[in-house]
TIRODO-339503 format. One line per 3 residues: number of its first residue (from 1); for each residue x, y, z of C-alpha. Coordinates in Angstrom, 3 decimals, padded with zeros to 6 digits. Example, Ala and Ser with C-alpha at 12.3 -4.5 7.8 and 13.67 -1.06 7.14 Angstrom:
1> 012.300 -004.500 007.800  013.670 -001.060 007.140 $
END
This chain:
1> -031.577 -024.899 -003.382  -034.266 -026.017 -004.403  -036.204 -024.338 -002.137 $
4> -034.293 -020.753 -002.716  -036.607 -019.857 -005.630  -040.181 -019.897 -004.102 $
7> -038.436 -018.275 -000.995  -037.401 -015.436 -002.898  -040.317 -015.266 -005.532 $
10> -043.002 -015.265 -002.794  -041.389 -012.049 -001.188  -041.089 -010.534 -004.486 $
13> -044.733 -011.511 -005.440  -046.197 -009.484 -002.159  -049.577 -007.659 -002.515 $
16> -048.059 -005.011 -000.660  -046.168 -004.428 -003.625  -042.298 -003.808 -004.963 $
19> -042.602 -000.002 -004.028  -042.178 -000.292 -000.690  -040.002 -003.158 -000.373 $
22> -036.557 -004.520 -000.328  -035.336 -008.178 -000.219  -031.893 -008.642 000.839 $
25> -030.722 -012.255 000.534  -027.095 -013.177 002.040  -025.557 -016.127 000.116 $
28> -023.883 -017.811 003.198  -021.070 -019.516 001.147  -023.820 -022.018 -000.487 $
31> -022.254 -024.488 -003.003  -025.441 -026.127 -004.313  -026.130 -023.440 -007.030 $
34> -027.280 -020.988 -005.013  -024.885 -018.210 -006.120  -026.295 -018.318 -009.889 $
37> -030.035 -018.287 -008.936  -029.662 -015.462 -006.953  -028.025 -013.614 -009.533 $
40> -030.979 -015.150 -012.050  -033.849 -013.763 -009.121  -031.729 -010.462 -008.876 $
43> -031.808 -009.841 -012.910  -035.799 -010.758 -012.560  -036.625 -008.264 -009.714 $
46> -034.268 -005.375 -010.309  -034.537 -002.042 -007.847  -035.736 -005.142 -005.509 $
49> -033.375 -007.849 -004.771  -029.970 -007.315 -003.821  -027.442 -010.170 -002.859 $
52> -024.490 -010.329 -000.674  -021.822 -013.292 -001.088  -019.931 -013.783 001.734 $
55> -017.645 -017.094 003.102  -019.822 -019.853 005.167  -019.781 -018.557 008.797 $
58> -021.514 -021.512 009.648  -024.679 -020.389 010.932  -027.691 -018.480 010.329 $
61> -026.532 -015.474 012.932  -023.773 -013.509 010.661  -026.132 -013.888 007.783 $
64> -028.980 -012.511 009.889  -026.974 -009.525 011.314  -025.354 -008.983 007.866 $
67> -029.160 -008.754 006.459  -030.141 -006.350 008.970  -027.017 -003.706 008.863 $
70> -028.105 -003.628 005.062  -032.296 -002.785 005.985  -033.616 000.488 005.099 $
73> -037.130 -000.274 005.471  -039.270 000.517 008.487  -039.969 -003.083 009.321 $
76> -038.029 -006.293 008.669  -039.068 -009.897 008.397  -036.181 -012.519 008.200 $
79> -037.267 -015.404 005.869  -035.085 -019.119 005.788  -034.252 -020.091 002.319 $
82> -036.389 -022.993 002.496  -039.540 -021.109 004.278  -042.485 -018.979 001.695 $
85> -044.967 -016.430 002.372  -048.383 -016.005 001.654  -049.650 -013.620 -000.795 $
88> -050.487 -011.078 001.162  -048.465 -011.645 004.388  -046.323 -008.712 004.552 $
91> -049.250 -006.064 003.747  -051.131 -007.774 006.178  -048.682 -007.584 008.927 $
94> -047.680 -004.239 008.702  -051.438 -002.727 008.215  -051.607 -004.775 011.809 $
97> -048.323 -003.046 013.413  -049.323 000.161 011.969  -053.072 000.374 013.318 $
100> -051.838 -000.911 016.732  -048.461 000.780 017.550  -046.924 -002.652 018.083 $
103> -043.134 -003.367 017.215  -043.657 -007.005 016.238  -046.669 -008.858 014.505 $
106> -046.632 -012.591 014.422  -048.027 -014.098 011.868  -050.104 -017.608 011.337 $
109> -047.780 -020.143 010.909  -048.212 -023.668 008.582  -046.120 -026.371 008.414 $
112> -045.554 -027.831 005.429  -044.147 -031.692 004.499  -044.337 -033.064 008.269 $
115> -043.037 -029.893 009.824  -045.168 -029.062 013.260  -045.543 -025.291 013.860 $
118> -046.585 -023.745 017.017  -050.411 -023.404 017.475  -050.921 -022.268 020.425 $
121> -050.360 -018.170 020.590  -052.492 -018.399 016.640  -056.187 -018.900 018.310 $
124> -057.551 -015.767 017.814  -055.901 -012.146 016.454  -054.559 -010.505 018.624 $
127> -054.182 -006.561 017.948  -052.329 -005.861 020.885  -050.818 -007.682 023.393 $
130> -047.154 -008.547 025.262  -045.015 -011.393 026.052  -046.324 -011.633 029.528 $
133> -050.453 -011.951 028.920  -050.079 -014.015 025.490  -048.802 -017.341 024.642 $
136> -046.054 -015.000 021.922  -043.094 -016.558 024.164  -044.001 -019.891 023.215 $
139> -042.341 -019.344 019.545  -038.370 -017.866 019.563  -037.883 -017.983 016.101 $
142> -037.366 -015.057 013.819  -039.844 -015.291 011.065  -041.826 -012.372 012.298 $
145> -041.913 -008.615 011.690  -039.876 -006.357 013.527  -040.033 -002.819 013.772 $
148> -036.440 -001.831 012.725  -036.318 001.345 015.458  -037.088 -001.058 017.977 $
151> -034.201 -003.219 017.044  -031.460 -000.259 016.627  -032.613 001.523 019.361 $
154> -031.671 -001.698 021.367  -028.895 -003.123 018.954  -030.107 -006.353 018.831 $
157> -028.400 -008.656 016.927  -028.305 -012.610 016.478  -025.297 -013.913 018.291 $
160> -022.580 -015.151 016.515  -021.196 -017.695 018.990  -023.900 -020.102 019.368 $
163> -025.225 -022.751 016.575  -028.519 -022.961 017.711  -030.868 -020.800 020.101 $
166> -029.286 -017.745 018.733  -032.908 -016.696 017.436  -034.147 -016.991 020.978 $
169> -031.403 -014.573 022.648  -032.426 -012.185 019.768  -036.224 -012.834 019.777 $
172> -036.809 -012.908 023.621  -035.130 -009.421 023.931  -036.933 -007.815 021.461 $
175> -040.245 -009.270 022.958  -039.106 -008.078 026.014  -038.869 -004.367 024.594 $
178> -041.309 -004.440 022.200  -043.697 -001.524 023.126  -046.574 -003.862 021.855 $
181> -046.635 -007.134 020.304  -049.614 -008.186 017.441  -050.904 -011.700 016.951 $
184> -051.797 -012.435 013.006  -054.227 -015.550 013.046  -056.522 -015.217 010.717 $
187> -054.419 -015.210 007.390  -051.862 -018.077 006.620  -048.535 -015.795 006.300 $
190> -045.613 -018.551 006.905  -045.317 -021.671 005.423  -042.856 -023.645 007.438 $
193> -041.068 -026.434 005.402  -039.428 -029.558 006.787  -036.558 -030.224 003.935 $
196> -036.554 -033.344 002.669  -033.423 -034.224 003.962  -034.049 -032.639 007.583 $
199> -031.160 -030.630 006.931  -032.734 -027.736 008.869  -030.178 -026.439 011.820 $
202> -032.800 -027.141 014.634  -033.279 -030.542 013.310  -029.950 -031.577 012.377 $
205> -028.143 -030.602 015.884  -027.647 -033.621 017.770  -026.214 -034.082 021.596 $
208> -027.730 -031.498 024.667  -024.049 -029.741 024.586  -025.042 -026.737 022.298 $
211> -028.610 -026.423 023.931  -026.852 -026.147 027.476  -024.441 -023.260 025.498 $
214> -027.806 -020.908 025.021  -030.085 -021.728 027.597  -028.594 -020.417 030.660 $
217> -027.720 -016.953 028.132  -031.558 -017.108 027.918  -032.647 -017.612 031.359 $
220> -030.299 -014.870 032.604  -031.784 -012.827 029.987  -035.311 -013.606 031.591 $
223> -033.564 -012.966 034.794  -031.944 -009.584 034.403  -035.074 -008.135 032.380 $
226> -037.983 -009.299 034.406  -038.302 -009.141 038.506  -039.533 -012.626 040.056 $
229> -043.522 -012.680 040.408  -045.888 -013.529 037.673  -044.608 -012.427 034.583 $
232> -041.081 -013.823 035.544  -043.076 -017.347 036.031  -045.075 -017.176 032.803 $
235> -041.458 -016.751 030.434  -040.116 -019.881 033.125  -043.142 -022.161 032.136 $
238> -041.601 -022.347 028.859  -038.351 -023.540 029.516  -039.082 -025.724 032.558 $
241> -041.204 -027.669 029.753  -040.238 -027.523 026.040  -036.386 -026.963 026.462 $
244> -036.295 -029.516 029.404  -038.364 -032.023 027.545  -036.085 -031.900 024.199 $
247> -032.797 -032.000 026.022  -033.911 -035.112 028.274  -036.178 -036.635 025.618 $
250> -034.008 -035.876 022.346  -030.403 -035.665 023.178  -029.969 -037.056 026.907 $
253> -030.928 -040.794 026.215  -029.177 -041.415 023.123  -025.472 -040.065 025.464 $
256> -022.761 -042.333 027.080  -023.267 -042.778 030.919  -020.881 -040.145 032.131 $
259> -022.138 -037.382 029.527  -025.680 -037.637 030.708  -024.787 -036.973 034.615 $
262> -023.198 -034.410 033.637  -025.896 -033.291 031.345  -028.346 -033.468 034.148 $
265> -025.986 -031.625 036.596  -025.871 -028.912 034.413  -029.032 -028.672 033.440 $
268> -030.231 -028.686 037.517  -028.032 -025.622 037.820  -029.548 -023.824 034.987 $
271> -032.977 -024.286 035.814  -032.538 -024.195 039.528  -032.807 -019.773 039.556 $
274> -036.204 -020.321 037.505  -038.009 -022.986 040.103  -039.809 -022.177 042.859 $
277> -042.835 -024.169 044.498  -045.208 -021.891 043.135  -044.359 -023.529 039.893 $
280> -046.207 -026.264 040.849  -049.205 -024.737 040.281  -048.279 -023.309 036.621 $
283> -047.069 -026.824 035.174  -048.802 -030.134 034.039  -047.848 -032.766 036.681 $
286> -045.867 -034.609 034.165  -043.361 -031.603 033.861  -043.506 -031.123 037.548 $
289> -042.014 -034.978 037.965  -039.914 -034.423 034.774  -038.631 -031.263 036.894 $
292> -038.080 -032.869 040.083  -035.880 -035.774 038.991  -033.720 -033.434 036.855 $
295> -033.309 -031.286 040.217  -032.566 -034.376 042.579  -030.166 -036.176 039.896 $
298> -032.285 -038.979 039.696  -031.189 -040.428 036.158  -032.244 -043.648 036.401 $
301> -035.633 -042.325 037.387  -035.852 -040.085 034.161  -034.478 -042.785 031.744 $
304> -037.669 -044.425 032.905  -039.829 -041.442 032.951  -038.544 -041.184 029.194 $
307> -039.541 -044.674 028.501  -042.860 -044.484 030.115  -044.050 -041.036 027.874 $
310> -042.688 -042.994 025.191  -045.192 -045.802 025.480  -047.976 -043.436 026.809 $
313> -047.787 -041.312 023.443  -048.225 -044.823 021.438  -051.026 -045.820 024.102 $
316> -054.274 -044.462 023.464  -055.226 -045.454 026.808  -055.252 -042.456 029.248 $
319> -053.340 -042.839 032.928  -055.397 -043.948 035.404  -055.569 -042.140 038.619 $
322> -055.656 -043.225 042.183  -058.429 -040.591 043.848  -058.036 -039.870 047.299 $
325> -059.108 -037.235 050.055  -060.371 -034.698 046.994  -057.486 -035.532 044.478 $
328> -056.634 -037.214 041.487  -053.041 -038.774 041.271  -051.973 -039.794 038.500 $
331> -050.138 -043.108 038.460  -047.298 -041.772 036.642  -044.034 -043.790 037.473 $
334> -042.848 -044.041 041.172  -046.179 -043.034 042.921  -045.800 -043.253 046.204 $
337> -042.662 -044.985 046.180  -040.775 -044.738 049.374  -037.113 -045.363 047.928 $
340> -037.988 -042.619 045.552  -039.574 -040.221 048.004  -041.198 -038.120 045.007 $
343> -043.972 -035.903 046.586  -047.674 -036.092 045.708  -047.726 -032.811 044.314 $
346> -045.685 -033.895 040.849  -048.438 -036.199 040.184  -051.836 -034.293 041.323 $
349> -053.825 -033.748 038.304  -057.026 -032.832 039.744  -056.927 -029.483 038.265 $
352> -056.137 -031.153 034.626  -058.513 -033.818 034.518  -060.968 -033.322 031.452 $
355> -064.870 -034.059 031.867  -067.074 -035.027 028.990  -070.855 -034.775 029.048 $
358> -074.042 -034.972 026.324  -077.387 -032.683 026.602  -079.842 -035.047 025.114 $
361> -082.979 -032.286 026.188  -083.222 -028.598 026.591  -086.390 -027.304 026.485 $
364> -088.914 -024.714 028.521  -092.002 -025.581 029.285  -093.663 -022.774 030.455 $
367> -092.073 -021.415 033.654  -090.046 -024.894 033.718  -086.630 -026.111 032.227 $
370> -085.693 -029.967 031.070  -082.089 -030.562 030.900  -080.839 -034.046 030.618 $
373> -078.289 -035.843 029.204  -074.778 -037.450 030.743  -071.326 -035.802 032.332 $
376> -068.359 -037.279 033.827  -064.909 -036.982 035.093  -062.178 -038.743 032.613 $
379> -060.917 -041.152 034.031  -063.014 -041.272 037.644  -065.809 -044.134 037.392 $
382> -068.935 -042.766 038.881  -069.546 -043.939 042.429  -070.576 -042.170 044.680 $
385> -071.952 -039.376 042.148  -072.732 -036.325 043.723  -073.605 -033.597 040.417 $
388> -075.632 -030.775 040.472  -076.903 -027.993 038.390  -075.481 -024.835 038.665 $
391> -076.818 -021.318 037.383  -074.540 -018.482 037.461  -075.514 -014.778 036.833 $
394> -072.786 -013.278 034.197  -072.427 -010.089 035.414  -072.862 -010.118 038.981 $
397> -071.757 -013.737 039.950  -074.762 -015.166 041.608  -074.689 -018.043 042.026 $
400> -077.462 -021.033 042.749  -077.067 -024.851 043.421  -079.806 -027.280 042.373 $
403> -080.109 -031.195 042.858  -080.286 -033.268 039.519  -081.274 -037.247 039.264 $
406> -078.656 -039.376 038.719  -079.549 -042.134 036.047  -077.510 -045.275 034.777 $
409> -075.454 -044.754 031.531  -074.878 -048.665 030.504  -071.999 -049.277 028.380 $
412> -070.763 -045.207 028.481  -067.292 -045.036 027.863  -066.714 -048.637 025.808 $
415> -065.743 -046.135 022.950  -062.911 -044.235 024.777  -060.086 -045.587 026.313 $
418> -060.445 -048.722 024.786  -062.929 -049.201 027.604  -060.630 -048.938 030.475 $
421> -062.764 -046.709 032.060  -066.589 -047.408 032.556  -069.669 -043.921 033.834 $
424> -072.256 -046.360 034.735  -074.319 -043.735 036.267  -073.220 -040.915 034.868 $
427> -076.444 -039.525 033.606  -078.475 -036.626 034.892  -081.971 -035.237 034.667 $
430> -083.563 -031.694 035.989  -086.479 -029.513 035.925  -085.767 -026.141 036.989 $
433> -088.725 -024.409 038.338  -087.546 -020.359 036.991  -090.198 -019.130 039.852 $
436> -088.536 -021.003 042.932  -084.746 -021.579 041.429  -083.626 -018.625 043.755 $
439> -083.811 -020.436 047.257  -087.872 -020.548 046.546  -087.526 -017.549 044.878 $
442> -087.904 -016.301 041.036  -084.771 -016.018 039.438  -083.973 -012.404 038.743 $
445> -083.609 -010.751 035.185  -080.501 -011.442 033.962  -077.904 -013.347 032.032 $
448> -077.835 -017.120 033.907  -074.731 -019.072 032.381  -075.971 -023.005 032.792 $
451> -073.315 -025.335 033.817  -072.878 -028.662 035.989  -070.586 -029.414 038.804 $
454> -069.722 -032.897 038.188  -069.144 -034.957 040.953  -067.657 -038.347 041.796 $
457> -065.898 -040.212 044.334  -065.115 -036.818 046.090  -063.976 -035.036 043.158 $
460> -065.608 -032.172 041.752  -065.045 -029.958 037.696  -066.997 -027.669 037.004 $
463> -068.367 -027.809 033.067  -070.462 -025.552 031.322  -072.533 -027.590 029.246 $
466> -074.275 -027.533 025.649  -071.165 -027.500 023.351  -071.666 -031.508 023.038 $
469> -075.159 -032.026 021.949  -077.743 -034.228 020.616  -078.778 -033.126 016.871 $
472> -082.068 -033.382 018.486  -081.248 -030.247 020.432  -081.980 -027.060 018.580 $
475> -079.811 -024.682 018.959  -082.056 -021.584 017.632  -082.908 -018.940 020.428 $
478> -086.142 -019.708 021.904  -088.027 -017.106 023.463  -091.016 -017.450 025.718 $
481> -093.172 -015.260 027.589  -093.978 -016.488 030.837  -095.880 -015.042 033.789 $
484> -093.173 -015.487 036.575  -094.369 -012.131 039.563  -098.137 -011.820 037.505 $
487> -096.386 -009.231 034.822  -095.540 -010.935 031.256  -091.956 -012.239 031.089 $
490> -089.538 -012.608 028.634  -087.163 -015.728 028.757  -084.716 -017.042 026.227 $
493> -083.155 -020.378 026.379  -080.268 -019.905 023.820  -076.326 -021.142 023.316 $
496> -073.384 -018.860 023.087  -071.439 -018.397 020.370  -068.534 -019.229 019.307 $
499> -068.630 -022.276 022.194  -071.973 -023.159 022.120  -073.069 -023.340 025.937 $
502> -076.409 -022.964 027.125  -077.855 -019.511 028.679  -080.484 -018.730 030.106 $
505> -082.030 -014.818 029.109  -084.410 -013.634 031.326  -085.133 -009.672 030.538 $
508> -084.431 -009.596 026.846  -080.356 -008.646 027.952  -079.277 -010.173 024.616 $
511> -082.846 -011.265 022.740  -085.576 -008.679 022.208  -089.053 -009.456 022.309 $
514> -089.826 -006.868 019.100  -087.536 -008.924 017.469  -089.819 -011.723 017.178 $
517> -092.810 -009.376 016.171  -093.513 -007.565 012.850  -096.684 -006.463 010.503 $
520> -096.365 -007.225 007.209  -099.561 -005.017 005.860  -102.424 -003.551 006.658 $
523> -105.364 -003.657 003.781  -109.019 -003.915 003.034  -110.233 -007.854 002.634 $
526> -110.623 -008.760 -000.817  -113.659 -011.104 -000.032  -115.169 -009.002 002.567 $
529> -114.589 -005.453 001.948  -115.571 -004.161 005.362  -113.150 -006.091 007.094 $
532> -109.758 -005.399 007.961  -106.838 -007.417 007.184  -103.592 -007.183 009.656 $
535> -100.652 -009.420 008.776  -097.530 -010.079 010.295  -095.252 -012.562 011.714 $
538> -094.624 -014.058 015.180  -090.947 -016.055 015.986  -091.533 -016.470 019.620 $
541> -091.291 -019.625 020.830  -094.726 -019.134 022.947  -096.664 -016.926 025.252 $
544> -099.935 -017.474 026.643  -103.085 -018.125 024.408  -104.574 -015.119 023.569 $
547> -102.387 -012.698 024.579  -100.887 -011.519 021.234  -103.760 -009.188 020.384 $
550> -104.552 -006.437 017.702  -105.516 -003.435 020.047  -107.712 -000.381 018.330 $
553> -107.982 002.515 020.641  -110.565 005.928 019.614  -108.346 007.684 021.893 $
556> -111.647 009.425 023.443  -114.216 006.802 024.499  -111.642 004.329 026.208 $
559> -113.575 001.288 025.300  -110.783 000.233 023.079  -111.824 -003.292 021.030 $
562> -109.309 -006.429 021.073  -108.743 -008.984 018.298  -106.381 -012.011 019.490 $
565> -104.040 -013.740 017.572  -104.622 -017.104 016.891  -103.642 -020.407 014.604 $
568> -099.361 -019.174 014.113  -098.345 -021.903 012.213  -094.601 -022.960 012.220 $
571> -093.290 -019.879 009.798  -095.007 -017.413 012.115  -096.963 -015.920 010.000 $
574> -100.766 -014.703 011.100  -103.536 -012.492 010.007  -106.400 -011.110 011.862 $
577> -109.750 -010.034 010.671  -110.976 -006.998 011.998  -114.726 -005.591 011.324 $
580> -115.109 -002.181 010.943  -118.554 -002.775 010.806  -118.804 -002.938 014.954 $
583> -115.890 000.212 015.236  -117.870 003.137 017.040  -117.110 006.577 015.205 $
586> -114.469 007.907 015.829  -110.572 008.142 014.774  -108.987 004.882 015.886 $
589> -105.576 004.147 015.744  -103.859 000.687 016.451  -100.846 -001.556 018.265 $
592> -099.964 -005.320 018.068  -100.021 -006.247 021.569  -098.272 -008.321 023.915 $
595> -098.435 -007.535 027.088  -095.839 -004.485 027.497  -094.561 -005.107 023.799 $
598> -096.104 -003.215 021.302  -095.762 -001.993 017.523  -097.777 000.577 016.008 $
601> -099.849 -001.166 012.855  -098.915 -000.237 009.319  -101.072 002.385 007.642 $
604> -103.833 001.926 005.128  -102.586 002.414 001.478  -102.977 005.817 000.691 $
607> -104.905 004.757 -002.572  -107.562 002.894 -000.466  -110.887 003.699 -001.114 $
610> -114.050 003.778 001.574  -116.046 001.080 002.729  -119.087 002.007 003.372 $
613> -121.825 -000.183 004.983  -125.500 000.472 006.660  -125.614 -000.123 010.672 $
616> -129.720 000.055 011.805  -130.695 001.495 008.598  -128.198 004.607 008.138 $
619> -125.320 004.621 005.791  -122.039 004.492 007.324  -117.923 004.901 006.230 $
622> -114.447 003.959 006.835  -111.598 005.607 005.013  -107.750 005.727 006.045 $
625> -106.825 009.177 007.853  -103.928 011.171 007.014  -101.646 010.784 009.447 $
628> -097.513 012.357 010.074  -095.751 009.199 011.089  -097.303 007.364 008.523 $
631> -098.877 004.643 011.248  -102.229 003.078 011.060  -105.182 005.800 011.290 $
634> -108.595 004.553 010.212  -111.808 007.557 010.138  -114.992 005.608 011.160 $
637> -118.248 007.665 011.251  -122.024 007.897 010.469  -122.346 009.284 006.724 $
640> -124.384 013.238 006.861  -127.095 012.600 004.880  -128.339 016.325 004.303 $
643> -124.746 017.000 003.230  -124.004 013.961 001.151  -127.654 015.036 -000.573 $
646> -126.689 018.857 -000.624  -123.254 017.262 -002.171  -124.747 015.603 -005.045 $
649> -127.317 018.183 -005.841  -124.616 020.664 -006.767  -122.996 018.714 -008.632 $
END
């Protein structure tokens, strides 16, 4: 209490309704009132709540196991007392298992009064995946879904002996065994509460003591399960980092001298099967320092490591970095500190450093692209800049280099930092010539991903760019037909979705030409009767004058007549006037041309009458044809005159 009653009224309340579930609470000894409400809840949802008392074991495990000897259901889901659901979490999560074959779903967690859930493993759904290719290890506890085969079939149960990390023993097998694991992340299922009187288990422990009970129970679970190589490596990454920072950060500082060696002793030999120097390349460099003074002993070197992240987290100044030969090292305590002997490699952060950059122009101009704007390395001032475009094909991975101009940036980077850092010349400018980009030749038809190897003081990160923008940059597809190899091209510049990075279309792989093009009507003129009027609309962005036409062809003489397209204005609409008047006779038919595009024009109204007309002194007509694909078909020919007269005279 007080949190028991939305616990238990949000599982009763689910959408997927009380048919086909069960909620079995275990009253863990509670003496705040807990007994009574669950006997009030069980009286409120009958056939659906039932309680077990039982004496305070004194820890969530017997309740757990307790709980799960009592399921019937074909899926579980372990709530805390002071923990709620969404709505329509538990329908949601088993449609997911169900449609996927998975054994566990994990559902979007939200913390709620000050409590931080994890994020990371929540970006996307997930339908399918497993503990080794997802970020799932990353969160141990048990508020997921669980099919119950998988757990029998394994008899896992929460661990009675340990008062915290029992959920990890019992959730890192089952991941482990799981024949498929879903990821929930676009629904809010679990709303994670911090009590008001932090009197949750994980919060209340204090001292590294019962942390070093589970963790070596969990590595030799990661150990006995998974052989070394990647996958082994991925599951390590976790508890090189969280469960290393919390001991050293949470519980080590605040022991007596003689507890933390032996602390740190014990928690060398525990991590010690999980490290290898490959690790080096999985882990931030501040873990990899973090790591390396826990393996050598070093306390006095880690009390200060502690005090240093300490200040850095209330900094909002990023470390600097001392570049050298290629790299960036961070200046992270004891750099290149002989009586500490730390090697370069816990402090190389080349491959973390972050870049930020600005397009202030991207825009074709006929067969030529303008890009310009700024890019940097955090952190590295720009001397010796040495950036250039790059244009990469998507599917086949070609690749081409091409020289920008570097331009001053006064003042860039006063905002970040609190100016620390200054990207004097950090701005770029480039016209890329689509008919020479190749090495002098046209760039072929393809997908070309547009992004800018930023370079500076021998560094080099790749970016690709058009996520940060000007709002002067549109970010609508633009399509142009260009002439590239003498045949009509199309090209789109557009950005990707959801990032927002600019592409480069060349051969209508994602953008259609047609697409921009459509005919609204085709009809008689109202002022001039003997005049056609075609209307439609034209989105491209542009093509060369002229050369969006309305083509009539006989079909028989070959001296087909042309009417261009002209004055689009910005909505893309158009019509175009076409005299009949000048049509030789004959059955024409018609297309709205452009270049190898074409769409067949609209037919007549049925319901249209003749135009007739005189042409050197003889009477002439123009009536709609029938036609079977209902497309434009126009009858133009000289009227009979001894049958129009024989005509009338019978009548």
């Amino acid at each position: 209490m007080p949190y028991l009653t939305r616990c238990v009224s949000s599982a009763a309340e689910q959408s997927i309704g009380r048919d086909a579930l069960e909620i079995i609470v275990v009253n863990d000894g509670s003496t705040d009132g807990t007994a009574a409400e669950l006997e009030r809840l069980a009286d409120e949802y009958p056939g659906v709540l039932r309680v077990h008392h039982q004496p305070n074991s004194g820890g969530p495990s017997v309740p757990r196991n307790v709980g799960l000897d009592h399921a019937r259901g074909r899926f579980v889901f372990f709530l805390d007392a002071d923990d709620y659901l969404g709505p329509e979490a538990l329908e949601r999560m088993v449609a997911m298992a169900e449609k996927n074959g998975t054994d566990i779903v994990l559902g979007k967690m939200v913390g709620v009064d000050g409590r931080k859930p994890p994020t990371s493993m929540f970006r996307r759904n997930q339908p399918k995946t497993d503990v080794f290719s997802s970020r799932v290890y990353w969160t141990l506890n048990p508020m997921k879904l669980f099919r119950r085969e998988l757990l029998e079939r394994h008899k896992l149960r929460f661990p009675t002996d340990l008062s915290i990390g029992e959920d990890q023993m019992f959730v890192g097998a089952a991941y482990l065994h799981a024949a498929g694991i879903s990821v929930l992340a676009d629904y809010d299922c679990l709303f994670w509460r911090l009590r008001e009187d932090e009197n949750n288990i994980t919060v209340r422990t204090k001292g590294s003591q019962p942390r070093l009970q589970y963790l070596p129970r969990v590595v030799d679970m990661v150990l006995e399960n998974v052989p070394p190589g990647p996958g082994r490596d991925h599951l390590a990454h976790r508890h090189l980092t969280i469960a290393v920072q919390q001991i050293v950060r949470n519980q080590l500082v605040h022991e007596d001298r003689v507890t933390q060696h032996k602390t740190l002793q014990r928690l060398a030999e525990i991590l010690e099967p999980l490290w290898h120097d490959g690790m080096n390349q999985r882990l931030p460099a501040i873990d990899r320092l973090r790591i390396h003074l826990v393996r050598h002993h070093m306390l006095n070197e880690l009390l200060e490591l502690v005090d240093f992240e300490t200040t850095l987290a209330e900094s909002s100044v990023a470390t600097p970095v001392l570049v050298e030969d290629g790299r960036a090292l961070a200046r992270y305590p004891f750099l290149r500190d002989s009586a500490c002997a730390v090697p370069d490699i816990c402090y190389d952060v080349t491959a973390q450093l972050g870049t930020r950059h600005q397009v202030i122009r991207a825009e074709l101009d006929g067969t030529t692209l303008h890009l310009a704007g700024h890019a940097y390395i955090h952190r590295v001032e720009t001397d010796d800049v040495t950036t250039e475009l790059v244009l990469r094909e998507r599917d086949r991975g070609t690749e081409y280099r091409l020289p920008v101009d570097h331009t001053a940036t006064p003042g860039l980077g006063a905002e970040e930092d609190e100016g620390h850092y200054t990207y004097e010349r950090a701005g770029f400018e480039a016209s890329l010539e689509i008919t020479t980009a190749a090495d002098g030749k046209p760039l072929d038809d393809g997908l070309w991903d547009i992004s800018l190897a930023i370079g500076a003081q021998g560094l080099t990160r790749e970016v690709r760019i058009g996520s940060k923008r000007a709002t002067t940059v549109s970010t609508k597809p633009m399509t142009h037909i260009i002439d590239i190899t003498g045949e009509p091209q199309a090209i789109t510049l557009y950005t990707t979705k959801p990032h927002g990075n600019l592409t480069l279309d060349l051969g209508e792989n994602k953008h259609s030409v047609l697409s921009h093009l459509s005919l609204t009507g085709a009809r008689w003129a109202k002022d001039t009767p003997t005049e056609l009027d075609i209307t439609g609309r034209c989105t491209l962005s542009a093509f060369t004058d002229s050369a969006l036409t309305i083509a009539l062809d006989d079909g028989q003489s070959g001296a087909g007549r042309s009417f261009p397209v002209r004055h689009i204005p910005d909505d893309g609409t158009f019509s175009v006037r076409i005299p009949v008047t000048a049509l030789p006779a004959g059955l024409w038919r018609g297309e709205l041309r452009l270049g190898p595009w074409a769409l067949p024009l609209p037919a007549l109204p049925k319901q249209a009458a003749p135009v007739k007309w005189r042409r050197l002194g003889l009477p002439w007509y123009a009536k709609p044809a029938p036609t079977s694909d209902e497309h434009f078909a126009l009858h133009v020919a000289r009227t009979d005159v001894v049958r129009a007269l024989t005509r009338h005279i019978k009548r």
